[in-house]
PQR file of N, CA, C, O and H, with PARSE charges and radii, in Angstrom:
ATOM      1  N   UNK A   1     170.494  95.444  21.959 -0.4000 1.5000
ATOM      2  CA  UNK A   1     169.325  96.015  21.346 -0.0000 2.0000
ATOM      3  C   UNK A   1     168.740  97.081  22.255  0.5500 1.7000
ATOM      4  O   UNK A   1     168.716  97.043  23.485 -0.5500 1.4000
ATOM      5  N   UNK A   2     168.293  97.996  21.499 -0.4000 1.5000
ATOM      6  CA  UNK A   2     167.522  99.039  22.656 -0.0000 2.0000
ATOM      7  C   UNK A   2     166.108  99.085  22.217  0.5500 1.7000
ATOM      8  O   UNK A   2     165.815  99.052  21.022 -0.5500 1.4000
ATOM      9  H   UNK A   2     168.313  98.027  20.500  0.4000 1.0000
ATOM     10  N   UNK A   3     165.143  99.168  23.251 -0.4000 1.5000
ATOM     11  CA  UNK A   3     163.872  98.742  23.010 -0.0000 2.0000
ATOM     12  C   UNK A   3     163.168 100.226  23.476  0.5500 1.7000
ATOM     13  O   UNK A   3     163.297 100.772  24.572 -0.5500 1.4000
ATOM     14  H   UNK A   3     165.380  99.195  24.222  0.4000 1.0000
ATOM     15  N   UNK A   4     162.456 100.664  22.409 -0.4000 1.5000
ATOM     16  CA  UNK A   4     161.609 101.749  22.714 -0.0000 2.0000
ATOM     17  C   UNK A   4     159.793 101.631  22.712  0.5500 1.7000
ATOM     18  O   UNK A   4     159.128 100.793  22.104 -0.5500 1.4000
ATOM     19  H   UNK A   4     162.352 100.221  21.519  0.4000 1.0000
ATOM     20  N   UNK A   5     159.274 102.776  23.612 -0.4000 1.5000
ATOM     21  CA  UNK A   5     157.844 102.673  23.605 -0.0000 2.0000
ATOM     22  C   UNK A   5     157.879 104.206  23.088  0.5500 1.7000
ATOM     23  O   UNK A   5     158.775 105.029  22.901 -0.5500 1.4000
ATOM     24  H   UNK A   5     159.814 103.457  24.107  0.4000 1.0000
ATOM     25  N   UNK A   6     156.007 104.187  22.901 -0.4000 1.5000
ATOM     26  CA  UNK A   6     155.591 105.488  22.637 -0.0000 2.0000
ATOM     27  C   UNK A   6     154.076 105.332  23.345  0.5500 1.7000
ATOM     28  O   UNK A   6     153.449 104.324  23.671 -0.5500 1.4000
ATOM     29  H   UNK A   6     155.279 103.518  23.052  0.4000 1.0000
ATOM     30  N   UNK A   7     153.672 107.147  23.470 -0.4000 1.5000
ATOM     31  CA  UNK A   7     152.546 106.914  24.176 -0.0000 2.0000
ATOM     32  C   UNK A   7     150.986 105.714  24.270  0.5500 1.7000
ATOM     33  O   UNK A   7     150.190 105.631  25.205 -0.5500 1.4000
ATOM     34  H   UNK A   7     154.182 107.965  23.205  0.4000 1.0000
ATOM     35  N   UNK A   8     150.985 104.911  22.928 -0.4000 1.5000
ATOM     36  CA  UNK A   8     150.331 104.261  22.797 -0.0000 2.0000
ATOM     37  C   UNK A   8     150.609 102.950  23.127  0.5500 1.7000
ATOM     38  O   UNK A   8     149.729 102.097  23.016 -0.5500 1.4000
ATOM     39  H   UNK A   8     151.633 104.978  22.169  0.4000 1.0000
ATOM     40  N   UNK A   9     152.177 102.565  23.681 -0.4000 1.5000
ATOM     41  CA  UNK A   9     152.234 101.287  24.070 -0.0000 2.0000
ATOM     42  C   UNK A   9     153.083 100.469  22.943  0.5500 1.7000
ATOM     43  O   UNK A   9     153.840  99.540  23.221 -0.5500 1.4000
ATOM     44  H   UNK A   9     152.891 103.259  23.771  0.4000 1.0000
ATOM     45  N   UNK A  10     152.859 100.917  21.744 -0.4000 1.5000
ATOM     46  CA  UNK A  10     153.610 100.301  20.559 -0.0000 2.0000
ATOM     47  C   UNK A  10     155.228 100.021  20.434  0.5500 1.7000
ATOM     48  O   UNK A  10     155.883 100.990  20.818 -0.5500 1.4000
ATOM     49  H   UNK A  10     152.244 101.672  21.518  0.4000 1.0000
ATOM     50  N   UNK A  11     155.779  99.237  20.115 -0.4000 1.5000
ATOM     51  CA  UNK A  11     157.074  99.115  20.644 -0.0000 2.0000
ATOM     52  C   UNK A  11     158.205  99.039  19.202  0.5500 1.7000
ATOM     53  O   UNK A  11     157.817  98.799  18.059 -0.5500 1.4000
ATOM     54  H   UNK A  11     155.248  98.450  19.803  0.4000 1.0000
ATOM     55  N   UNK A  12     159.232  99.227  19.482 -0.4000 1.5000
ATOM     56  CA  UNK A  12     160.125  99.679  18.310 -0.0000 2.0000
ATOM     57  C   UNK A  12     161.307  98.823  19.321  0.5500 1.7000
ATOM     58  O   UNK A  12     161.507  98.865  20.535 -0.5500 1.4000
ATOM     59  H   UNK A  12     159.548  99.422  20.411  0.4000 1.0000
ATOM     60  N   UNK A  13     162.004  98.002  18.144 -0.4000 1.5000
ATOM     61  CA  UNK A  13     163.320  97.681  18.552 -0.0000 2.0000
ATOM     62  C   UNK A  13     164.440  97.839  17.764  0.5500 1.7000
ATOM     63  O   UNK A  13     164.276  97.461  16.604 -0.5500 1.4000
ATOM     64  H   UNK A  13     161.842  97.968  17.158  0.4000 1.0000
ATOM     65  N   UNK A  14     165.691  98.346  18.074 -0.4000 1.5000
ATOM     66  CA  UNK A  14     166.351  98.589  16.816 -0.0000 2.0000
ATOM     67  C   UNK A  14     167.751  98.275  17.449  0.5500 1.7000
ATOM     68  O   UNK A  14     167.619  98.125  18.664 -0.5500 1.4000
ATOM     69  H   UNK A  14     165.824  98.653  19.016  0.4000 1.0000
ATOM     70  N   UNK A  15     168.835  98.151  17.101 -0.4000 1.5000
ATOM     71  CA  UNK A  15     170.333  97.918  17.228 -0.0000 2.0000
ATOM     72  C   UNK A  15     170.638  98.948  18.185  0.5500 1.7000
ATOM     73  O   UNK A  15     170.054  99.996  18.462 -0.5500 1.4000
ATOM     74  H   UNK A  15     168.943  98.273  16.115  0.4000 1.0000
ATOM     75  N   UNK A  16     171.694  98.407  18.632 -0.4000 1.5000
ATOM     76  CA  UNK A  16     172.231  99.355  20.282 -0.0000 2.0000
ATOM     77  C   UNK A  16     173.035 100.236  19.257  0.5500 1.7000
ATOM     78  O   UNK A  16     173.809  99.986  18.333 -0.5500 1.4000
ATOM     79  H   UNK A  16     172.168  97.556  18.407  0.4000 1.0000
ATOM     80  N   UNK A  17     172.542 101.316  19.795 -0.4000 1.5000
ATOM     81  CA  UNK A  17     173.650 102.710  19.219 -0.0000 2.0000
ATOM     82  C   UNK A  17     172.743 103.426  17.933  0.5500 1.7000
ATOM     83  O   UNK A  17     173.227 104.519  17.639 -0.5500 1.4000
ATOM     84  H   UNK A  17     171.914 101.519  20.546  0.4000 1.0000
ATOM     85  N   UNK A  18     171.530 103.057  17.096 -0.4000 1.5000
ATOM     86  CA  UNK A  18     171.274 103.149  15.791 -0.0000 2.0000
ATOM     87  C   UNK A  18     170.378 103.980  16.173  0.5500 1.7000
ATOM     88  O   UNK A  18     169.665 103.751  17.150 -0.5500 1.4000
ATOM     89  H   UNK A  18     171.136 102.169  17.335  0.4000 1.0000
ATOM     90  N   UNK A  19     170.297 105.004  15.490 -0.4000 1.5000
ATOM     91  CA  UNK A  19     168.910 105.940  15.621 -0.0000 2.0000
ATOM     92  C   UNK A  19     167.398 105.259  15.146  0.5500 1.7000
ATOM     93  O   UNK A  19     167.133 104.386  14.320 -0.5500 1.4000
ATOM     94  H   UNK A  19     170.876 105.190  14.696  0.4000 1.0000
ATOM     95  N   UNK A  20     166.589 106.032  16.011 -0.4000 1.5000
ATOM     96  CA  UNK A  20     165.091 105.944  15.231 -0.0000 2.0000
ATOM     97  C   UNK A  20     164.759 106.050  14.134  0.5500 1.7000
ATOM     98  O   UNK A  20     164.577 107.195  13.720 -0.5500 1.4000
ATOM     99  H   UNK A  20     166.804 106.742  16.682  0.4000 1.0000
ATOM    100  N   UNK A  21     164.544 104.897  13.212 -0.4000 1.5000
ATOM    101  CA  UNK A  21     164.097 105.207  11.740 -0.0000 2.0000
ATOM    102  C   UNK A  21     163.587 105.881  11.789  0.5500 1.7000
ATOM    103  O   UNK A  21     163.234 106.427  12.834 -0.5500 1.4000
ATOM    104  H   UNK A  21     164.692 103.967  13.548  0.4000 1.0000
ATOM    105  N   UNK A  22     163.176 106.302  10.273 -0.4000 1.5000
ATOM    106  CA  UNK A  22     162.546 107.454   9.445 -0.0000 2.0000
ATOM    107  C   UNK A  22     160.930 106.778   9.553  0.5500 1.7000
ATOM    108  O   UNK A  22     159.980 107.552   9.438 -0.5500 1.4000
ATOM    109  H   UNK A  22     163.463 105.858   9.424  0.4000 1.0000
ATOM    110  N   UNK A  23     160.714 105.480   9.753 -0.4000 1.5000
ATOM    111  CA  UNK A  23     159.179 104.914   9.769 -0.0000 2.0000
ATOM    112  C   UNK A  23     158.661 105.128  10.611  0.5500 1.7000
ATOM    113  O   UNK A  23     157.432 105.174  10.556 -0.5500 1.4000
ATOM    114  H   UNK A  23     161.485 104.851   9.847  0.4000 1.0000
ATOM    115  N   UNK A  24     159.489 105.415  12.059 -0.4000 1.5000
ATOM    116  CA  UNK A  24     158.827 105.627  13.194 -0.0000 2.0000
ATOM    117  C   UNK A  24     159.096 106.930  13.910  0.5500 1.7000
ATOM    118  O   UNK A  24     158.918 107.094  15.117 -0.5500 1.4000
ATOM    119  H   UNK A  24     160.487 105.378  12.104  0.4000 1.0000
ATOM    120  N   UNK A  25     159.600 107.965  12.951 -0.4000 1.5000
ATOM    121  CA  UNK A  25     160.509 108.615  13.597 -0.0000 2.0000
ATOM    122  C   UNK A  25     158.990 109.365  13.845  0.5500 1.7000
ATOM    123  O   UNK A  25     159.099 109.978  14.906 -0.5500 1.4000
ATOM    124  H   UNK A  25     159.745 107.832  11.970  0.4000 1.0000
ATOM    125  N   UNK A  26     157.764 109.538  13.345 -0.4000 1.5000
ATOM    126  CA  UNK A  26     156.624 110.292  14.046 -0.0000 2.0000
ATOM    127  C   UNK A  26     156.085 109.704  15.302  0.5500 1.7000
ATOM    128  O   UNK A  26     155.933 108.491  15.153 -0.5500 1.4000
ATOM    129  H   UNK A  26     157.675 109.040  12.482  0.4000 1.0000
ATOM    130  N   UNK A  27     155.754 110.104  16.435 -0.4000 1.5000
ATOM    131  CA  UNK A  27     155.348 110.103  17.765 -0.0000 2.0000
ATOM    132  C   UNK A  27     156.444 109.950  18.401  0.5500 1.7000
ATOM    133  O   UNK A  27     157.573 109.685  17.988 -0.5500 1.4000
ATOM    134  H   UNK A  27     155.877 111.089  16.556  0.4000 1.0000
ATOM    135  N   UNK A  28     156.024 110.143  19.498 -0.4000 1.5000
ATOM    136  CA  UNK A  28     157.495 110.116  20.976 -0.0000 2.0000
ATOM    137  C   UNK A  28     157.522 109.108  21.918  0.5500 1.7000
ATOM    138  O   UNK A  28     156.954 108.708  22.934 -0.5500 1.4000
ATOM    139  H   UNK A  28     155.107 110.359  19.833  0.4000 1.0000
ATOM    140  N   UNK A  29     158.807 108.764  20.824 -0.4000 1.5000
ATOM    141  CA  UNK A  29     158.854 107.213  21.731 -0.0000 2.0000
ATOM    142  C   UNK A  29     160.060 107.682  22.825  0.5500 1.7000
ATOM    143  O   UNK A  29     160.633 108.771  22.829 -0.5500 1.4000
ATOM    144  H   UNK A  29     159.269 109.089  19.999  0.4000 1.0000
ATOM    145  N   UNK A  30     160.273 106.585  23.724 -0.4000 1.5000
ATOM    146  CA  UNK A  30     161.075 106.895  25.080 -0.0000 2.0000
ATOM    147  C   UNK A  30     161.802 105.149  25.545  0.5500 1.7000
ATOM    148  O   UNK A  30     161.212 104.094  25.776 -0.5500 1.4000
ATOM    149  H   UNK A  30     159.807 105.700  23.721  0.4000 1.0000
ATOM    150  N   UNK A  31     162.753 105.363  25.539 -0.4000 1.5000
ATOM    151  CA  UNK A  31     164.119 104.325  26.200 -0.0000 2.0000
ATOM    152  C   UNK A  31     163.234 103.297  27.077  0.5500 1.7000
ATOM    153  O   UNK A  31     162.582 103.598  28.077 -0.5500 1.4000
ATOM    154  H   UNK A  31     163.233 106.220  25.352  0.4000 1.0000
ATOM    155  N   UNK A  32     163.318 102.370  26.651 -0.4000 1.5000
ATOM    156  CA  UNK A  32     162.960 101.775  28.118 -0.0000 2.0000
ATOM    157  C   UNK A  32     164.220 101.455  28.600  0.5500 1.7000
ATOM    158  O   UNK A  32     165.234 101.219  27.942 -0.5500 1.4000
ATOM    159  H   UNK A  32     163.847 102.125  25.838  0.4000 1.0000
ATOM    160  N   UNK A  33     163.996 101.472  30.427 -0.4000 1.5000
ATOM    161  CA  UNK A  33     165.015 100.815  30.973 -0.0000 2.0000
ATOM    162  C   UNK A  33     165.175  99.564  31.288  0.5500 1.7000
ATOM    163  O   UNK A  33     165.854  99.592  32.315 -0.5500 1.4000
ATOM    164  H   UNK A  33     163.172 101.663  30.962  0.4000 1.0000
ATOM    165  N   UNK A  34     165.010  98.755  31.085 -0.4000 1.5000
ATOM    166  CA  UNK A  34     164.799  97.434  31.344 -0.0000 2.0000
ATOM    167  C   UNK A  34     165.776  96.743  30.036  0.5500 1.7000
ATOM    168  O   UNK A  34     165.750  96.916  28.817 -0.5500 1.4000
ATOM    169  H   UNK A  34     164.459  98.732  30.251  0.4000 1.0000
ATOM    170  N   UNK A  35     166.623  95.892  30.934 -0.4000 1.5000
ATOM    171  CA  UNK A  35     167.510  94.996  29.751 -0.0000 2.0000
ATOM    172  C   UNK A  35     166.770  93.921  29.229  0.5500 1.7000
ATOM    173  O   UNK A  35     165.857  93.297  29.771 -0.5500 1.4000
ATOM    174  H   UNK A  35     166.644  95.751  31.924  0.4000 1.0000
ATOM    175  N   UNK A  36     167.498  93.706  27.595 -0.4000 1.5000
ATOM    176  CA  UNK A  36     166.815  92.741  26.711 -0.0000 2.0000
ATOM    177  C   UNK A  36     167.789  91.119  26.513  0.5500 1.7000
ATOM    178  O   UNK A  36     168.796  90.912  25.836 -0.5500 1.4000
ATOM    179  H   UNK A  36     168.239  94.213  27.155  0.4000 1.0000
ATOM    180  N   UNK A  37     167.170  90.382  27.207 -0.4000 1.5000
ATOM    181  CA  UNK A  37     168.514  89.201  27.588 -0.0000 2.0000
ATOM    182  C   UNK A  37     167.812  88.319  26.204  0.5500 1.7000
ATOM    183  O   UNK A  37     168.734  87.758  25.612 -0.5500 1.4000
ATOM    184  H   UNK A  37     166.351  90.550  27.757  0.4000 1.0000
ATOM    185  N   UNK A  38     166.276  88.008  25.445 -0.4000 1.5000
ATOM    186  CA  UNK A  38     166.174  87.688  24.590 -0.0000 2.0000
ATOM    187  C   UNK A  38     165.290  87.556  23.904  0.5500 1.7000
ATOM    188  O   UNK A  38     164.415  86.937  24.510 -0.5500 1.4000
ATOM    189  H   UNK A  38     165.527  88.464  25.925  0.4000 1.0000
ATOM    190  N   UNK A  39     164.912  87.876  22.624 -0.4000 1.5000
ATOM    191  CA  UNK A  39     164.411  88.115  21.501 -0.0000 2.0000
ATOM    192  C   UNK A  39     163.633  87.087  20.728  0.5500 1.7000
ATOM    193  O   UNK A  39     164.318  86.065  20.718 -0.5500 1.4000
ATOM    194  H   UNK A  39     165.623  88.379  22.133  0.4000 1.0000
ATOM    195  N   UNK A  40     162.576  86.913  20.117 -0.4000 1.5000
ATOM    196  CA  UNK A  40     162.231  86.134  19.226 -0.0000 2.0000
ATOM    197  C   UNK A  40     162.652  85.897  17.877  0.5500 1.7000
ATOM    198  O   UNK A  40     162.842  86.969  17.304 -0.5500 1.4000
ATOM    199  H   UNK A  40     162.019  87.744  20.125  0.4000 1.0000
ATOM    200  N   UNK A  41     162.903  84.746  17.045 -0.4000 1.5000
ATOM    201  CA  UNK A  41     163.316  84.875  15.796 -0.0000 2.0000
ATOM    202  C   UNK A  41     162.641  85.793  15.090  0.5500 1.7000
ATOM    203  O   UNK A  41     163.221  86.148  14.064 -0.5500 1.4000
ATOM    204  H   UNK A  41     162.749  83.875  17.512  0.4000 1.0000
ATOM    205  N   UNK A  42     161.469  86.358  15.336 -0.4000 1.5000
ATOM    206  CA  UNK A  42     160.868  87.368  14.441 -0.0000 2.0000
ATOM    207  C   UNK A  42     161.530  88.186  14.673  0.5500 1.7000
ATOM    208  O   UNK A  42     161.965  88.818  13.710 -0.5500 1.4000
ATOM    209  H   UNK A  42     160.998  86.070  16.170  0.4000 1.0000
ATOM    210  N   UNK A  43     161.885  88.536  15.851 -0.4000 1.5000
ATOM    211  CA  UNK A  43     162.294  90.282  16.036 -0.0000 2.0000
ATOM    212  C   UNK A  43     163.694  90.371  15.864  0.5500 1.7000
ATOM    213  O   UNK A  43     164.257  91.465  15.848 -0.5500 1.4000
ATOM    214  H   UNK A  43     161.532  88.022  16.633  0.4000 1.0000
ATOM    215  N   UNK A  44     164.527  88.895  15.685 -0.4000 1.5000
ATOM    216  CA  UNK A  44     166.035  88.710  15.328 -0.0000 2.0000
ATOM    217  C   UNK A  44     165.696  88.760  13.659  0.5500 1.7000
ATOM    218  O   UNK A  44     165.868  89.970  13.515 -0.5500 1.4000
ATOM    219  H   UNK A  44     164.069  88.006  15.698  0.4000 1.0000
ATOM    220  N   UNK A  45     165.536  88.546  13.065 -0.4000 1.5000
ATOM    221  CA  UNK A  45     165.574  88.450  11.629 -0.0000 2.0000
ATOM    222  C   UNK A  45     164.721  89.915  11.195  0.5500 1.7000
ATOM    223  O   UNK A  45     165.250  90.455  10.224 -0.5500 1.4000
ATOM    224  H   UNK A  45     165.396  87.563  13.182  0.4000 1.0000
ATOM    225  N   UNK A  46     164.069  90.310  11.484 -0.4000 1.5000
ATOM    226  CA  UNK A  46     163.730  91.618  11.454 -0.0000 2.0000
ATOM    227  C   UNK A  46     164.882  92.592  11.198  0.5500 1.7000
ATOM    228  O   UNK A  46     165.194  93.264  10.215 -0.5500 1.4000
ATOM    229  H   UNK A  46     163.640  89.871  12.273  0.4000 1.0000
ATOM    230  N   UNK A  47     165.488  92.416  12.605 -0.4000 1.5000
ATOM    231  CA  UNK A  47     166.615  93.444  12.736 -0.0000 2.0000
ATOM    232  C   UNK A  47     167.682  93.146  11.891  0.5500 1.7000
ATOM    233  O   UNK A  47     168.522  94.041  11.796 -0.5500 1.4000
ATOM    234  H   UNK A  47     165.235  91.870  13.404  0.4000 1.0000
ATOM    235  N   UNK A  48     167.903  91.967  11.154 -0.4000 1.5000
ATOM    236  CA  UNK A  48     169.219  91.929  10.183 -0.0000 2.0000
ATOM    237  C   UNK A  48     168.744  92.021   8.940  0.5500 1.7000
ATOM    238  O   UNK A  48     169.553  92.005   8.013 -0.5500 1.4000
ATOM    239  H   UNK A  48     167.221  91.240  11.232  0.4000 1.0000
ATOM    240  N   UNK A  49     166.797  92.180   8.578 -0.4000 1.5000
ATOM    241  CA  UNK A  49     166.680  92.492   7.330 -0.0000 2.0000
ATOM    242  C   UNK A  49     166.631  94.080   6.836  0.5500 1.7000
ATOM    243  O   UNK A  49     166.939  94.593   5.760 -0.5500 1.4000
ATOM    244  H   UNK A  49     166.140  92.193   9.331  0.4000 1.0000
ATOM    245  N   UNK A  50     166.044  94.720   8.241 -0.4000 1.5000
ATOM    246  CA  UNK A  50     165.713  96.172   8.147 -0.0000 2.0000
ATOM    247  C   UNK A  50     166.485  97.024   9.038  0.5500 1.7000
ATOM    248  O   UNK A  50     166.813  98.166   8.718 -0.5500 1.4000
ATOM    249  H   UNK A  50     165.794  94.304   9.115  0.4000 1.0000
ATOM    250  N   UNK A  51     166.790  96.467  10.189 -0.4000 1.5000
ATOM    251  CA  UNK A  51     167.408  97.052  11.041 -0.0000 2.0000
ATOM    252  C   UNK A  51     166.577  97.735  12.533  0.5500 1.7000
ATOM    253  O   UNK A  51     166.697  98.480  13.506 -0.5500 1.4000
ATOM    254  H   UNK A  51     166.523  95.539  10.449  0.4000 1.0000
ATOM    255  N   UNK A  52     165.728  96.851  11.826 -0.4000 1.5000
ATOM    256  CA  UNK A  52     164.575  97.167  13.122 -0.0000 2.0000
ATOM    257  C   UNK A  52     162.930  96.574  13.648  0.5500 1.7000
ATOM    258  O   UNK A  52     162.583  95.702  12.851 -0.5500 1.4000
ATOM    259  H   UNK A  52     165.631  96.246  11.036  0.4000 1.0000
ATOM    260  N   UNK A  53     162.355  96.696  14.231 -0.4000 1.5000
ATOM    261  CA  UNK A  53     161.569  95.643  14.000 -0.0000 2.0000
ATOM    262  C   UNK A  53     160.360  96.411  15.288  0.5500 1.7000
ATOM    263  O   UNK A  53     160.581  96.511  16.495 -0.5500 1.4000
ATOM    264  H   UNK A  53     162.637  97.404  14.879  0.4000 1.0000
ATOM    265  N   UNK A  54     159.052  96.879  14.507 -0.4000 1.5000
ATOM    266  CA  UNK A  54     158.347  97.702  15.204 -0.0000 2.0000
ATOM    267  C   UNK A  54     156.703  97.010  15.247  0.5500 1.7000
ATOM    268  O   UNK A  54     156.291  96.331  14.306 -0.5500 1.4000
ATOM    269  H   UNK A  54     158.872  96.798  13.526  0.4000 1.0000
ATOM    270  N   UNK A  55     155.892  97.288  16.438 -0.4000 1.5000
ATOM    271  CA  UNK A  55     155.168  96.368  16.476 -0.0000 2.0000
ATOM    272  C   UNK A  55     153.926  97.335  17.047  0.5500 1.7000
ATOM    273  O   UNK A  55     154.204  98.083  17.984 -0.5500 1.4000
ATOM    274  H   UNK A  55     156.227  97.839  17.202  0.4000 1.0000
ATOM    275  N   UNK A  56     152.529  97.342  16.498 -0.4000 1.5000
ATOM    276  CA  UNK A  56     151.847  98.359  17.169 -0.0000 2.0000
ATOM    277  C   UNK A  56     150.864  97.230  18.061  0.5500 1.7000
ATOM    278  O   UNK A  56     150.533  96.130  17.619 -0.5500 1.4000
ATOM    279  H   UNK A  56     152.303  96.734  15.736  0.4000 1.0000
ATOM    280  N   UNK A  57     150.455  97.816  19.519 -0.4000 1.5000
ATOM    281  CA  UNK A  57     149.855  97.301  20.231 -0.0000 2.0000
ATOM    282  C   UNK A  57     148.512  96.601  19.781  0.5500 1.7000
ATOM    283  O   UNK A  57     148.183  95.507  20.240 -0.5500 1.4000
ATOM    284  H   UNK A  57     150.724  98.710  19.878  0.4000 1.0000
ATOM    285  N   UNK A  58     147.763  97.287  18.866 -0.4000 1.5000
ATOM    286  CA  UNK A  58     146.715  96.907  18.377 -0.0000 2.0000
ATOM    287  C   UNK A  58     146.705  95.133  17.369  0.5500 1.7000
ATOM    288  O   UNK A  58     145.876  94.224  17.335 -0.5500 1.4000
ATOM    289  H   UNK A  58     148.031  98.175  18.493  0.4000 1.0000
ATOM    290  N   UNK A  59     147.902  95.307  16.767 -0.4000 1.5000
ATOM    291  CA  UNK A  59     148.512  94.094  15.965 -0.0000 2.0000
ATOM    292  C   UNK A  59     147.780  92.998  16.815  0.5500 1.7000
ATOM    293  O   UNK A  59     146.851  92.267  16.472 -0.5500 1.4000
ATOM    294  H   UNK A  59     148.576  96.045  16.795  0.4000 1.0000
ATOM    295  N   UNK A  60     148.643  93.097  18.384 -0.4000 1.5000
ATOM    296  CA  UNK A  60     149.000  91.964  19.249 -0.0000 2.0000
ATOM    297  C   UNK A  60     147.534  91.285  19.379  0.5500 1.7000
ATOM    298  O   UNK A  60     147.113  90.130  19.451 -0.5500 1.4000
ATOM    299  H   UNK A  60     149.398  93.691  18.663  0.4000 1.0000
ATOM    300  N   UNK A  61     147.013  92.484  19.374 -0.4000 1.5000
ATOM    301  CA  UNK A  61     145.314  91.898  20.135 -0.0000 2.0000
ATOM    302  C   UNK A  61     144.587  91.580  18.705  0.5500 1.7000
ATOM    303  O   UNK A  61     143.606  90.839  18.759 -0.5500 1.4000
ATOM    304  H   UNK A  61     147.355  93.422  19.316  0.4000 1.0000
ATOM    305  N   UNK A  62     144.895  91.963  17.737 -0.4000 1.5000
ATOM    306  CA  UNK A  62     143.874  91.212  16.597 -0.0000 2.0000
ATOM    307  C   UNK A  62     144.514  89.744  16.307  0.5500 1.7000
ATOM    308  O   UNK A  62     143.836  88.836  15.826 -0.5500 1.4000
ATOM    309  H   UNK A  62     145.692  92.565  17.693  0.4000 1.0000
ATOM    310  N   UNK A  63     145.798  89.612  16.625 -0.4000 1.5000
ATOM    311  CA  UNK A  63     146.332  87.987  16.102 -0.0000 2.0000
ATOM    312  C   UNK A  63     145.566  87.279  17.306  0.5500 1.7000
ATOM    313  O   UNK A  63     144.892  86.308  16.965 -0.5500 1.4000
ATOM    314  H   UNK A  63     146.348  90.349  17.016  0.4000 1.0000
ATOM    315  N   UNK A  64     145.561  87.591  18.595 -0.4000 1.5000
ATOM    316  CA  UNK A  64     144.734  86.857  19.910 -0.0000 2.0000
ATOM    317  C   UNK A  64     143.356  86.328  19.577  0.5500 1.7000
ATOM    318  O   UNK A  64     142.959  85.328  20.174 -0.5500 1.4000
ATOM    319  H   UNK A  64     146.109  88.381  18.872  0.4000 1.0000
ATOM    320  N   UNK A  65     142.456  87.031  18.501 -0.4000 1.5000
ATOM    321  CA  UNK A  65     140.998  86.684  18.562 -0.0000 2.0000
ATOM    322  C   UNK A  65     141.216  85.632  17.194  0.5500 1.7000
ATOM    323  O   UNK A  65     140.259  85.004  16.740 -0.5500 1.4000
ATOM    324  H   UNK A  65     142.779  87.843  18.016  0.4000 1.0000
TER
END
C-alpha cells in the first residue's frame, strides 16, 4: 500500500502502483516514506471496495469528542 499526505494532514491510502483517484486528485498530496506493515479492517475493506480509502484530519477529532 502506499500512503499519502497533503498539506492539511489528511491521509489517502491506495494500492502500491495505482494512481491518485479522481476524489482526491485536488490538493498536493506527497509519498510518505515510512513503510505500512499494517492496516485496519476499515482501511482493508475500503481498499477492495473502492480502491482506496481517504481520511480527512478533521473526521479523526470529531469521532474523539
Amino acid at each position: 500500500m502506499d500512503v499519502y499526505l497533503n498539506t492539511r494532514r489528511d491521509l489517502l491510502v491506495v494500492k502500491k502502483g495505482c494512481p491518485i483517484p479522481a476524489a482526491a486528485a485536488l490538493g498536493k498530496w506527497r509519498k510518505s516514506k515510512k513503510r505500512v506493515a499494517k492496516v485496519s479492517g476499515e482501511i482493508r475493506s475500503a481498499l477492495e471496495r473502492q480502491g482506496y480509502y481517504m481520511r480527512k484530519l478533521r473526521d479523526v477529532h470529531r469521532s474523539r469528542d
